[in-house]
N, C-alpha and C positions, 0 to 999 in steps of 0.2 A: 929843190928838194927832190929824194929821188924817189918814186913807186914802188911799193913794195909789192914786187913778182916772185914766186915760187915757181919750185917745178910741179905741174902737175895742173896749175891754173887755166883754167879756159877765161881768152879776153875774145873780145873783137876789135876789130880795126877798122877805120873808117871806109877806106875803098875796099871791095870783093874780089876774092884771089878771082883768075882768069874763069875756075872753076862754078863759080858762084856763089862760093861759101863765104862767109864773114867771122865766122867764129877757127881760131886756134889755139893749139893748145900746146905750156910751154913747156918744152923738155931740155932748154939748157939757157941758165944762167949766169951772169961771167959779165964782162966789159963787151959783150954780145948777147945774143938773146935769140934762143932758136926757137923757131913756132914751128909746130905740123898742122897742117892743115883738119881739120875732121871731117869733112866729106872726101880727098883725094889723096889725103895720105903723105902731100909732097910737104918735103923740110924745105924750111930757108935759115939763113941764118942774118938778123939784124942789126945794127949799132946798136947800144943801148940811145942815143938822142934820137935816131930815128925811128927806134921802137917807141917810145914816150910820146911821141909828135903824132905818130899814126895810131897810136891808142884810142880810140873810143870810150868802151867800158871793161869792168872784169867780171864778165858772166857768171864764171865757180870760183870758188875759193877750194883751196888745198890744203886741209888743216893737218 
């Protein structure tokens, strides 16, 4: 079953970008899954199984 992620959601993820941060936040949706970081700003962009797998929690909701 799959997660339901919006754009606009702040989640975090289990390991800490290089930066330190743990929490990002999602700006693209799709058979991909982009996060920007909230301390540094940097985009990535992630599978959707890979983003599922390294999910932790979803901090904000984006009503």
């Amino acid at each position: 079953m799959a997660i339901e992620i919006k754009v606009g959601d702040v989640v975090r993820l289990c390991k800490p970008h290089p930066c330190g941060s743990y929490e990002w936040e999602v700006v693209r949706v799709g058979a991909d899954i982009g996060v920007k970081c909230l301390k540094c700003q940097r985009r990535i962009l992630l599978e959707r199984s890979t983003f599922e797998r390294r999910l932790k929690t979803i901090v904000g909701k984006n009503d």
